[in-house]
C-alpha positions as CSV (number, residue, x, y, z in Angstrom):
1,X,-12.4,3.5,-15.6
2,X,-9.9,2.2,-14.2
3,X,-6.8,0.8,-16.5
4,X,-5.6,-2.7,-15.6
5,X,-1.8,-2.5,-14.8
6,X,0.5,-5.5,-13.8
7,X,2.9,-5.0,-11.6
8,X,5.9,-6.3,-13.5
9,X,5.2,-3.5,-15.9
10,X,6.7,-1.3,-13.3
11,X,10.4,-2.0,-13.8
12,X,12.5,0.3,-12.3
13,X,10.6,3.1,-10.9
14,X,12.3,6.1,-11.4
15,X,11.6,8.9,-8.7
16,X,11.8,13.1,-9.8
17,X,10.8,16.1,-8.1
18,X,7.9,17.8,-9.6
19,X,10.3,20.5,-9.4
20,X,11.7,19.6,-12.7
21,X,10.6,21.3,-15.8
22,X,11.2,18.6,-18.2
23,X,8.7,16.1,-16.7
24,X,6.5,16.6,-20.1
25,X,9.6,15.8,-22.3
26,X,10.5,12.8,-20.0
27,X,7.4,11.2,-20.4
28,X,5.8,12.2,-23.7
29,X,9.0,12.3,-25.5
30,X,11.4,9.7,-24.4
31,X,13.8,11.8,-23.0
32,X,15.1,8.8,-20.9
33,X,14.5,5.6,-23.2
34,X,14.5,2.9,-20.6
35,X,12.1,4.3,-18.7
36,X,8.8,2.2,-17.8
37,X,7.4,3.9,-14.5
38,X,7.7,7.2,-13.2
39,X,7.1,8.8,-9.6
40,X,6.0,12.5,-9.9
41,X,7.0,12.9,-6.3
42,X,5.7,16.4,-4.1
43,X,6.7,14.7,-0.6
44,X,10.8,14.2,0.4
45,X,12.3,15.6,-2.7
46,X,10.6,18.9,-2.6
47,X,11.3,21.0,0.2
48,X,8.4,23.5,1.6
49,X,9.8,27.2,0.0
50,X,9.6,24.9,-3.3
51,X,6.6,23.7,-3.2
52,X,4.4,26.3,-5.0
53,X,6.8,25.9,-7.5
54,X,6.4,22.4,-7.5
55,X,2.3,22.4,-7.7
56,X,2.2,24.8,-10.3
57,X,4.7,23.2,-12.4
58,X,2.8,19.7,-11.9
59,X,-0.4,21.5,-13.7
60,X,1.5,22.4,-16.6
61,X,2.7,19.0,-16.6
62,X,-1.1,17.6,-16.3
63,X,-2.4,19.6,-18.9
64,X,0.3,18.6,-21.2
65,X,-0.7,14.8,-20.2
66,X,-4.3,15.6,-20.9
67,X,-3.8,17.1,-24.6
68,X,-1.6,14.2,-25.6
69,X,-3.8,11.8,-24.4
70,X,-6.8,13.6,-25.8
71,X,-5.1,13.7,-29.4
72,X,-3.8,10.5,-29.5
73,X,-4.8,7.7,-26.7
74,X,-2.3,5.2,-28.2
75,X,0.5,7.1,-27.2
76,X,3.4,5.0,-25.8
77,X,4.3,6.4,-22.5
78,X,5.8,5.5,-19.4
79,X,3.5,5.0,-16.3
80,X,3.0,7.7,-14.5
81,X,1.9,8.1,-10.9
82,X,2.2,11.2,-8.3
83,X,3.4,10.9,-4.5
84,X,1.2,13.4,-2.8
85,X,3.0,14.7,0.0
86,X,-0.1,13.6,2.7
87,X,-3.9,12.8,2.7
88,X,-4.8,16.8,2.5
89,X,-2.8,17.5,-0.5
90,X,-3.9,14.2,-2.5
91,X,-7.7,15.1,-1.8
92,X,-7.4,18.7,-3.0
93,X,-5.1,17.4,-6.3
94,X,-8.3,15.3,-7.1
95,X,-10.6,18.0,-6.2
96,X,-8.2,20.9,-8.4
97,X,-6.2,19.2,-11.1
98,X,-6.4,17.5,-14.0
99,X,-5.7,13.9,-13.2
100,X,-6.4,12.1,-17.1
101,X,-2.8,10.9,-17.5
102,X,-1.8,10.1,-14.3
103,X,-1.8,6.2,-13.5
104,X,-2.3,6.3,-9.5
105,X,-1.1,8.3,-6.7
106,X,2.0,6.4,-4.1
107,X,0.6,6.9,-1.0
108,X,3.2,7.8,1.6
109,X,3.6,6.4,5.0
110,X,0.8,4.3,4.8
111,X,-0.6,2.6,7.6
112,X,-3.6,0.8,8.4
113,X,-4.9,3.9,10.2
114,X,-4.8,6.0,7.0
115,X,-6.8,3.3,4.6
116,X,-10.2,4.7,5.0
117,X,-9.2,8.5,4.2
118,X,-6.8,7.4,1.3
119,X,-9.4,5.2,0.5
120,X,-12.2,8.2,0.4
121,X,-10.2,10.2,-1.7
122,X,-9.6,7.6,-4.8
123,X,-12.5,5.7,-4.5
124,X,-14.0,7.6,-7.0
125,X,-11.6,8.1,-9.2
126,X,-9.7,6.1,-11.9
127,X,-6.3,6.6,-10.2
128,X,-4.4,2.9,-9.0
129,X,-2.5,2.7,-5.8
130,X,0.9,2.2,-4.4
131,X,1.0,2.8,-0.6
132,X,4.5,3.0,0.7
133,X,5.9,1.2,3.5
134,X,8.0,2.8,5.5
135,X,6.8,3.7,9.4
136,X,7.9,2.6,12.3
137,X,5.2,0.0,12.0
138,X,6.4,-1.9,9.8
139,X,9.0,-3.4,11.5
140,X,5.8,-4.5,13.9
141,X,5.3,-8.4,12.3
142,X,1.4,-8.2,14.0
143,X,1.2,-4.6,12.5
144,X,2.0,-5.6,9.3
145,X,-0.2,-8.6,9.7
146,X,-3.2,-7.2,10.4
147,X,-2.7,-4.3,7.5
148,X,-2.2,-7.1,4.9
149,X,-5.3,-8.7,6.3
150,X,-7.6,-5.3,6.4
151,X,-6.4,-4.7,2.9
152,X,-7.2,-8.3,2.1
153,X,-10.8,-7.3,2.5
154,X,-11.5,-3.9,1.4
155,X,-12.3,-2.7,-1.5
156,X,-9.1,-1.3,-2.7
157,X,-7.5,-4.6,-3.7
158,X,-8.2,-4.4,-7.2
159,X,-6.5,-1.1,-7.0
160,X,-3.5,-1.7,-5.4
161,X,-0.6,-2.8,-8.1
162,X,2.5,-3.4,-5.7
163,X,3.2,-2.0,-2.2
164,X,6.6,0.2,-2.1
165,X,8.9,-1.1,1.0
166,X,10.6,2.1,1.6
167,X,14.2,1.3,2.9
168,X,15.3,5.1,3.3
169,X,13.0,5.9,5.7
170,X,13.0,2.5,7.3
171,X,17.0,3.0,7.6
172,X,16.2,6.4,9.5
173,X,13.7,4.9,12.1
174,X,16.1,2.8,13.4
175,X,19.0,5.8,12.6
176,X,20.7,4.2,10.0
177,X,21.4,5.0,6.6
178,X,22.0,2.3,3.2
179,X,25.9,0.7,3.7
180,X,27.8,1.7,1.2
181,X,29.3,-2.1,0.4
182,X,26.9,-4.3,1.3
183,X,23.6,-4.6,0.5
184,X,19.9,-4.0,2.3
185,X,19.6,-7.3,2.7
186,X,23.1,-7.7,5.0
187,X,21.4,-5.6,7.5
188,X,17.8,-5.2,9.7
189,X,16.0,-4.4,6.3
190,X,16.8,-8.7,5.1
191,X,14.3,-9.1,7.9
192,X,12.3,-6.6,7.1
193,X,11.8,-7.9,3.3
194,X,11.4,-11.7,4.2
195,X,8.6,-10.5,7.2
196,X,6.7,-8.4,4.3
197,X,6.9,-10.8,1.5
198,X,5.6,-13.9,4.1
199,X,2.9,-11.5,5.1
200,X,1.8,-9.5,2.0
201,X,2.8,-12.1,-0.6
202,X,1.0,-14.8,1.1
203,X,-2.0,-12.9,0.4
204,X,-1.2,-12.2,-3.6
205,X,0.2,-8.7,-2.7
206,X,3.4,-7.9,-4.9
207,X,5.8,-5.7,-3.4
208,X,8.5,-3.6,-4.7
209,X,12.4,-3.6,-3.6
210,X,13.8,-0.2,-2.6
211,X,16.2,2.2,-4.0
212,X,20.1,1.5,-3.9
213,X,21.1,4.6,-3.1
214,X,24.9,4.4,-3.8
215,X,24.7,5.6,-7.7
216,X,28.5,4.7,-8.2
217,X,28.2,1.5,-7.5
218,X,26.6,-0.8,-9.7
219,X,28.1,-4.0,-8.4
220,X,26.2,-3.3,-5.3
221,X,23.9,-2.3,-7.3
222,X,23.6,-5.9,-8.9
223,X,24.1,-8.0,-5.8
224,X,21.1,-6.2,-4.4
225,X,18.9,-6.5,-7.6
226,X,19.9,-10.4,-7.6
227,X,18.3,-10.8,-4.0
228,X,15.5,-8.5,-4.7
229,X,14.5,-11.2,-7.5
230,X,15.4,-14.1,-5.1
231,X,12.6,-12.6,-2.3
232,X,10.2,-12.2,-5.2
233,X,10.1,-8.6,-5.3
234,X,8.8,-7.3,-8.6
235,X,10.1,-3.8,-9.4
236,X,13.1,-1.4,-8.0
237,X,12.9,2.2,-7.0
238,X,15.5,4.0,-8.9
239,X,16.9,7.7,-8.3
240,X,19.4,7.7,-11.1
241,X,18.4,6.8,-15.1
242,X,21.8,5.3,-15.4
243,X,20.4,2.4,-12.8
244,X,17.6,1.4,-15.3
245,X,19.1,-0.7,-17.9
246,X,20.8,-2.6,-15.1
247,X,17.6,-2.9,-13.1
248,X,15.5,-4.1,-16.4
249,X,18.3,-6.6,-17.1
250,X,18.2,-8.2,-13.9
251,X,14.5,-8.4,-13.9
252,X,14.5,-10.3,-16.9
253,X,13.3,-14.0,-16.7
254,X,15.8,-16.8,-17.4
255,X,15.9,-18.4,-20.2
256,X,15.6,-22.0,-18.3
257,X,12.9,-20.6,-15.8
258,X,10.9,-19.7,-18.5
259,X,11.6,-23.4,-20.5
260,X,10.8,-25.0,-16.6
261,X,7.5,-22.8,-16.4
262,X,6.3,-24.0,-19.5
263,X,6.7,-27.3,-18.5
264,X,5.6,-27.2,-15.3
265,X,1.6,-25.4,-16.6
266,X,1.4,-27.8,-19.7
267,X,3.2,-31.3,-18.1
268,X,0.6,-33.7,-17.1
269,X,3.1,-35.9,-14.7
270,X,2.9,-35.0,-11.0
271,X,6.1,-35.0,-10.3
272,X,9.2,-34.8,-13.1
273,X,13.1,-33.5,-13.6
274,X,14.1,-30.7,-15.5
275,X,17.2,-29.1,-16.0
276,X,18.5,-31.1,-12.9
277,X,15.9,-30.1,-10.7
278,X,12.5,-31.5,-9.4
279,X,9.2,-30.2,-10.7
280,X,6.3,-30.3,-9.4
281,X,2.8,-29.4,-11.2
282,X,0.7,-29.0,-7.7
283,X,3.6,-27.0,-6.0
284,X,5.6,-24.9,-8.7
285,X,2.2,-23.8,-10.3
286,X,1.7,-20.3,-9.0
287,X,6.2,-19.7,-9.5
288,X,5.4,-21.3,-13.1
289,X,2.5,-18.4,-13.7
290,X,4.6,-15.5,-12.1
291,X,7.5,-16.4,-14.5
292,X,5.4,-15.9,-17.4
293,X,3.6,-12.8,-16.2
294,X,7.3,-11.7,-15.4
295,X,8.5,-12.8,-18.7
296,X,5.5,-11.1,-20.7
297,X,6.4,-7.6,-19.2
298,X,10.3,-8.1,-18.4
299,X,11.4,-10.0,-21.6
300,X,13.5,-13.5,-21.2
301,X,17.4,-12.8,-20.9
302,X,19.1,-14.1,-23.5
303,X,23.3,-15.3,-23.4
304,X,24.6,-11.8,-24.3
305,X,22.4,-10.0,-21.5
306,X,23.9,-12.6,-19.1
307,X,27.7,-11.4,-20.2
308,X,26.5,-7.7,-19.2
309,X,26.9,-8.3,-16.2
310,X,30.2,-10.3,-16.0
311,X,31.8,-7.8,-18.5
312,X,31.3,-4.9,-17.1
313,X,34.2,-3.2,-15.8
């Protein structure tokens, strides 16, 4: 059966090779604390002459997934889902391995085209999905339009927890690469992420902010994460574990969004002020009811998370 996952319990979504052998330790024993959600990935960060390597170090990892899970089903982990690197190899991973304690497979350079096959090869299983945007398509507004609608109506909704926007490969369609002082959002990707979120958000799709790719620099880093929460983005794709605490900070709900929210489910005056702003019941009743879910999964940041950020050298 398949397990019911919110998106906001994604966090940041840290990305390995499966060519690691530590993936077991990572995930069963808390290796790297922070960690919420983890992308087993086969596809860009394992080249070809590594990936044998790569498969049959992912089945040692699945089988250690399986025994842990068999002995003790309450076992705190991390989510877990594998990025198969196309259609052929995620339909012979369901047909040859071990699947038990993997959460879903990220579906790479999905496309409206590829729905029915990705579709025929987890249909039957328990496993979630996350397809990845990050084709030359997307930057199609009628493309994405008519995805977001076919998805709408197929039977994989209930499956699909967030959709990835991939900025790396969206950067290299158009031959550019991440800045390394400004953010996504101060180039062609800011359109990019307002067209998605008015077309797949719209629709009740959550979507999830890509990586920053400049480890060093956490100030970036944090001027990204602030607009990723501004375009109601509800994860991060990390490549670094130093980037988590910073990422799960700035996903945390504020303390007077979460006091407005309240407010705004349980007032019964149509229109009212809070904190100096309006609220409205009819309007802010949806924003109210993502802050909660938000808060629930990403905590409520308190004064001293706040000074984090405006301490740190």
């Amino acid at each position: 059966m398949t397990r019911s996952l919110s998106p906001f319990m994604l966090g940041a979504t840290l990305y390995m090779p499966a060519t690691r052998d530590d993936l077991a330790e990572i995930i069963l024993h808390e290796k790297i604390p922070d960690l919420r959600s983890l992308v087993v990935c086969l596809e860009d960060a394992v080249s070809e002459s590594d990936l044998a390597q790569a498969l049959l170090n992912l089945d040692r990892l699945l089988r250690a997934l399986e025994k842990a899970t068999c002995h003790d089903e309450s076992v705190q982990r991390p989510l877990v889902f594998i990025r198969p690197r196309h259609e052929a190899m995620a339909a012979m991973l369901v047909e040859k391995y071990q699947l038990t304690g993997i959460d879903g497979f990220v579906l790479p350079k999905f496309t409206q085209q590829s729905l029915s096959c990705w579709w025929k090869i987890i249909g039957s299983t328990h496993l979630a999905m996350m397809p990845t945007l990050e084709t030359r398509e997307v930057y199609d507004v009628n493309a994405m339009t008519a995805l977001a609608v076919a998805l709408e109506q197929h039977p994989c909704r209930e499956r699909i927890v967030a959709l990835r926007i991939g900025g790396n490969d969206l950067m290299s369609v158009i031959s550019l690469r991440h800045p390394k002082n400004l953010t996504l959002y101060d180039g062609p990707m800011g359109y990019v992420v307002k067209m998605l979120v008015a077309v797949f958000a719209s629709r009740g799709f959550s979507l999830t902010a890509p990586v920053c790719e400049q480890i060093d620099n956490l100030d970036l880093l944090e001027r990204e994460l602030a607009l990723d929460v501004a375009h109601g983005l509800v994860g991060k794709t990390a490549i670094h574990p130093s980037h988590l605490e910073l990422i799960h900070r700035g996903l945390m709900v504020e303390k007077e969004e979460y006091e407005d929210a309240l407010r705004i489910l349980n007032s019964t005056q149509a229109v009212f002020k809070s904190q100096g702003a309006m609220c409205e019941p009819a309007t802010h009743r949806s924003w109210a009811t993502s802050i909660l879910e938000r808060s629930k999964h990403c905590g409520i940041a308190r004064q001293f998370d706040n000074l984090f950020f405006a301490t740190r050298q």
